[in-house]
C-alpha positions in Angstrom: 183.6 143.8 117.8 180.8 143.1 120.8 177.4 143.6 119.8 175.7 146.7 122.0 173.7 144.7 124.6 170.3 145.5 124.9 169.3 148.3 127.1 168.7 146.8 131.1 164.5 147.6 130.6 164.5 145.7 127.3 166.5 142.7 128.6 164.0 142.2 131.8 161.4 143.0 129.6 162.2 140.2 127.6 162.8 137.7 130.0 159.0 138.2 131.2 158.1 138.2 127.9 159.2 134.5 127.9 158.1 133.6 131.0 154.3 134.5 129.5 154.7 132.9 126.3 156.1 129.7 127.6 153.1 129.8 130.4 155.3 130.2 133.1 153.4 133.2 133.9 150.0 132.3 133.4 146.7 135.1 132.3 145.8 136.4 135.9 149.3 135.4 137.3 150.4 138.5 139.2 153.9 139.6 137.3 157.0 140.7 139.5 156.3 144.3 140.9 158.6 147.0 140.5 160.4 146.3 143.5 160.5 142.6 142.6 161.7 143.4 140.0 164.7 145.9 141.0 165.6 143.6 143.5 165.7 140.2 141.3 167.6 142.3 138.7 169.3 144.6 140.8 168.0 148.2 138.8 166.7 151.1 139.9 163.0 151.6 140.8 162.6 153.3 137.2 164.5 150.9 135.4 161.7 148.4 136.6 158.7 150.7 136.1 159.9 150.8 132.3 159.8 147.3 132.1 156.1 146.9 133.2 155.7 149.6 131.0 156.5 148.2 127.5 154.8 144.5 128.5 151.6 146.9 129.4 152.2 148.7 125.7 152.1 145.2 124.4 149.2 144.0 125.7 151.0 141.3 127.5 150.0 142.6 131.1 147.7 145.1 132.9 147.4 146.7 136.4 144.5 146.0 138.9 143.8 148.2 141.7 144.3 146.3 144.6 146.1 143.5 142.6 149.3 144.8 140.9 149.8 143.5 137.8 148.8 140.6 135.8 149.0 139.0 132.7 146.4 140.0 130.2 143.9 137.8 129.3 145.2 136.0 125.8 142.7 137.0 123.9 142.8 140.8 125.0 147.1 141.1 123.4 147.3 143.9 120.8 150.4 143.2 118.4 153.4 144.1 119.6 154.6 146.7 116.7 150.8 148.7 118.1 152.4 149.6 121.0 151.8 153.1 122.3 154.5 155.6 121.1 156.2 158.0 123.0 154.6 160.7 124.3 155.3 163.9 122.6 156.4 167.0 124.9 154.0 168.8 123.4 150.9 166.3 124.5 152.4 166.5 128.2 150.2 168.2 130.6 149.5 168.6 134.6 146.4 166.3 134.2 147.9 164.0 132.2 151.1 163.7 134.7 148.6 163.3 137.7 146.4 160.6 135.6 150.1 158.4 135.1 151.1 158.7 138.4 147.7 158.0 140.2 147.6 154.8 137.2 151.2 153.3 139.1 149.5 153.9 142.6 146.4 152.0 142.0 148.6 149.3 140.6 151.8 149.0 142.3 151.0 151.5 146.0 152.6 155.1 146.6 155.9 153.0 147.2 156.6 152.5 143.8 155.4 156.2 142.5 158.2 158.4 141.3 158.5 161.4 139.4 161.0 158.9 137.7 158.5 156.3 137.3 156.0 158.9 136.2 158.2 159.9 132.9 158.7 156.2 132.1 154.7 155.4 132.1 154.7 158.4 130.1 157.8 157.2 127.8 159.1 161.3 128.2 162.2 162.7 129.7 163.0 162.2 133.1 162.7 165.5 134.1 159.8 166.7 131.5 157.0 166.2 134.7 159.2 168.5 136.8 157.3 171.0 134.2 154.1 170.7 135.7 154.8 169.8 139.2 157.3 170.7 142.1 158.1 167.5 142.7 156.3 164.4 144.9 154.9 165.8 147.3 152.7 168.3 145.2 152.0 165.8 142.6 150.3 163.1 145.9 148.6 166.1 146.6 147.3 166.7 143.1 146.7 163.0 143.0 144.3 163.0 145.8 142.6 166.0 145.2 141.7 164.6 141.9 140.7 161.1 143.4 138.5 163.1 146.2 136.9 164.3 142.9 135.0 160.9 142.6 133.3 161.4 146.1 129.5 160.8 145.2 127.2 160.2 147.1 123.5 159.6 146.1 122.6 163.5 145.6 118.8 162.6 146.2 119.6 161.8 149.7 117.2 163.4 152.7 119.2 166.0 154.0 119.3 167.0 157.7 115.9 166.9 158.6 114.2 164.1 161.0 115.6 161.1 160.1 117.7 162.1 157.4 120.7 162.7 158.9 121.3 159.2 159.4 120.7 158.2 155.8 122.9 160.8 154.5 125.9 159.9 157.0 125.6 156.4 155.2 125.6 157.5 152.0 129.0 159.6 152.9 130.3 157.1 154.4 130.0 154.5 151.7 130.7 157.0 148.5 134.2 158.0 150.8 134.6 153.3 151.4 134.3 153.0 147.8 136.5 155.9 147.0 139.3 154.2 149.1 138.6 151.0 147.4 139.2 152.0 144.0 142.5 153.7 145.2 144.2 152.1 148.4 146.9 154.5 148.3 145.1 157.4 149.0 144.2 156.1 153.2 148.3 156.5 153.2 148.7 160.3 152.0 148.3 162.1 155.5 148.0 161.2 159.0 144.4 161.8 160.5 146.5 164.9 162.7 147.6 166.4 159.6 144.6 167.0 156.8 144.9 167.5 153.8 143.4 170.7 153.1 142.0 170.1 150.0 138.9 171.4 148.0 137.5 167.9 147.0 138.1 166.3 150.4 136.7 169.6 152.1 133.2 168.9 150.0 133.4 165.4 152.0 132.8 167.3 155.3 130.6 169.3 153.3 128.3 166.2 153.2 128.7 165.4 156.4 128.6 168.4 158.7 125.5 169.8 156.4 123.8 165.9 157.7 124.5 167.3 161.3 123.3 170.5 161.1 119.9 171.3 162.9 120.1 169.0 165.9 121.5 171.0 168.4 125.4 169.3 168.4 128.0 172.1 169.5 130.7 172.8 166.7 133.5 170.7 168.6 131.3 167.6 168.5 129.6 167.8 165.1 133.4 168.3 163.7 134.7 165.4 166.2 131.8 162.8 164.4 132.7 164.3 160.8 136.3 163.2 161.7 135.7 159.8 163.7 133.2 158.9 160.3 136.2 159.6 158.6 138.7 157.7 160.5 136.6 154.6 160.4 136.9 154.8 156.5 140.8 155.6 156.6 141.4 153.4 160.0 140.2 150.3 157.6 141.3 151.5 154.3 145.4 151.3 155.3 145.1 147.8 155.2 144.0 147.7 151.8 147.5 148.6 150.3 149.2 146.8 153.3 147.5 143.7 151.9 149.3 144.2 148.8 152.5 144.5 150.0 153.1 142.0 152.4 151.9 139.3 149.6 154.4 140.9 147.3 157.4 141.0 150.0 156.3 137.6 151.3 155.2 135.6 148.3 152.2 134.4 150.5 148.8 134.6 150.4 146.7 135.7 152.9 145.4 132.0 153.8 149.1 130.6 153.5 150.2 133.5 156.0 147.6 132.2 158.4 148.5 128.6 157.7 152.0 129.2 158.5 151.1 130.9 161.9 149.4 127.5 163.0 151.8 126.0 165.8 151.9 129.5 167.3 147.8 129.6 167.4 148.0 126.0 168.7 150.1 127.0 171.2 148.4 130.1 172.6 144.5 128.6 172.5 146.3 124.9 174.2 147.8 127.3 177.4 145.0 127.8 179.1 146.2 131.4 179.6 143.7 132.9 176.8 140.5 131.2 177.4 138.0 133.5 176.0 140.0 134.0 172.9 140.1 130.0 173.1 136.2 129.8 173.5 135.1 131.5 170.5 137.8 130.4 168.2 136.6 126.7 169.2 133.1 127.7 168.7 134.0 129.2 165.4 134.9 125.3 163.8 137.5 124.3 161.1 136.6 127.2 159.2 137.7 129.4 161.3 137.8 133.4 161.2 137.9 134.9 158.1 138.4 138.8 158.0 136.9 141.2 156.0 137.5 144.2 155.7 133.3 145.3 153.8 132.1 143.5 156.7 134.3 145.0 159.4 133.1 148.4 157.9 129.6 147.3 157.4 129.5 146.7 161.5 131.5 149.8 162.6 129.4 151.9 160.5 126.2 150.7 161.8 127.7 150.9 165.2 129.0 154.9 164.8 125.7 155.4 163.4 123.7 153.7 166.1 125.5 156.0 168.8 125.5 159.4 166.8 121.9 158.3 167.1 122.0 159.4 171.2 123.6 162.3 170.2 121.1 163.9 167.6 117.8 162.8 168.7 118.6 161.5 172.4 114.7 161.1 173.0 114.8 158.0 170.2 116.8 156.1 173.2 115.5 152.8 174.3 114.8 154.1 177.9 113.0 156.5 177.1 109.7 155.4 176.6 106.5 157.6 177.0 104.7 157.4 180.4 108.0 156.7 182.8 109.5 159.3 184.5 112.1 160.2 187.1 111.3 157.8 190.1 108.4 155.9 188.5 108.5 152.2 188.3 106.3 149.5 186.9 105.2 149.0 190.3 104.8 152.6 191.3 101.8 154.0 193.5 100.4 150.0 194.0 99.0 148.6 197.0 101.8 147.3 200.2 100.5 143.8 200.6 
């Protein structure tokens, strides 16, 4: 009689299992993704999220935001007989449904979330999550409104008094950067035209419109800078994730992407048809341009700031110094030689 093969998760399972232990997948190695790994094995997307999930209840791997996962650090492996057990159905709850799944989208993006995925991270019945949601849709929504939770911004900023509007703008600005940092998923769970309307993300404009109020802006255009703010945040923030997965579709790196597209840029900056471009890449040197996204939101910030600035106090401009006005000049009232 044939020996009953190994369930599908176990088998994959084990075949990364090896790969660690022989040091074919180093500590800090990125591991195969769940789509990686439904494609290499040819399962379904839950199939694969069960695999991570056993390696990540033996210590042998963890998830970074931003990252995906990795191979634990050596030292850091529990045993394997102290995995996790099950989850009971009793234990089961919304918050603890909305904590797994918002766990696989910091790791692996919103592509890989589930509610399949979400009952294999939680080791329950496939449909046991159905009990506290209506599905995906309700539980990204309960993810972000829980993630839009975090939004802090230093509470002990000036409020919208002279000069403090600008200060507390910042502070928004940053808490909502970092917040999308922590979770790149989140820039991807509703167009800018389509809101969520949610209680935590409605105390974000909270912040924000109470900076503007007191300075004379119509409500059109103190909503239109609460939303531009905002798109500079979410504008950036997509990339984050994006990042991600083209490394994991691609197998490149960033710089080996770039690397690869040398002929091309050799070809476009030697045409003569692009000379500005040409200029400043040349006056940038081997090194080249490196792109970041912190800096590229430390500049537009200052930027947006810088021309809210007109708007709120338009007397702080810089041609509107004291003693000029209409039809003076330096010159004004002085002797024709």
């Amino acid at each position: 009689m044939t020996a009953p093969q190994p369930a599908p998760y176990l088998r994959i399972a084990g075949e990364l299992r090896r790969r660690i232990a022989e040091g074919e997948l180093a500590p800090g190695d990125r591991v195969p993704s769940t789509r990686q790994i439904a494609r290499e094995w040819n399962v379904a997307l839950a199939t694969a999220t069960k695999v991570l999930a056993v390696l990540r209840q033996e210590g042998l791997v963890q998830a970074r935001p931003r990252i995906g996962t990795v191979v634990a650090p050596t030292g850091r492996r529990p045993a394997p007989d102290r995995a996790r057990p099950a989850t009971p159905e009793a234990e089961l709850s919304r918050e603890r449904v909305v904590r797994a799944a918002i766990a696989i989208a910091d790791a692996e993006g919103l592509a890989a979330l589930s509610m399949r995925a979400v009952a294999a991270r939680l080791e329950t019945a496939t449909m046991s999550p159905y009990r506290y949601v209506g599905g995906k849709d309700d539980l990204v929504l309960l993810m972000a409104d829980t993630v839009f939770a975090e939004f802090a911004p230093r509470r002990h900023a000036a409020g919208s008094g002279p000069g403090g509007w600008r200060e507390r703008l910042e502070q928004g600005a940053r808490a909502l950067w970092a917040l999308h940092r922590a979770h790149p998923w989140l820039a991807h769970t509703g167009p800018l035209t389509r809101p969520l309307v949610l209680p935590n993300l409605v105390a974000y404009s909270e912040w924000m419109l109470g900076a503007l109020e007191g300075h004379g802006l119509d409500p059109v255009t103190a909503f239109d800078l609460n939303v531009l703010l905002y798109s500079h945040v979410q504008g950036l923030a997509v990339h984050l994730e994006r990042e991600t997965q083209a490394e994991s579709a691609t197998g490149l790196s960033d710089q080996q992407w770039v690397d690869a597209q040398g002929p091309a840029l050799t070809a476009l900056t030697t045409s003569g048809a692009y000379p500005s471009f040409t200029r400043v890449l040349t006056a940038l040197g081997r090194d080249g341009y490196d792109l970041h996204l912190d800096r590229l939101f430390d500049l537009g910030l200052t930027a947006l700031l810088d021309g809210i600035g007109h708007l709120v106090d338009p007397g702080d401009g810089p041609d509107s110094g004291p003693g000029v006005g209409p039809g003076e000049g330096p010159d004004e009232g002085a002797d024709e030689g």
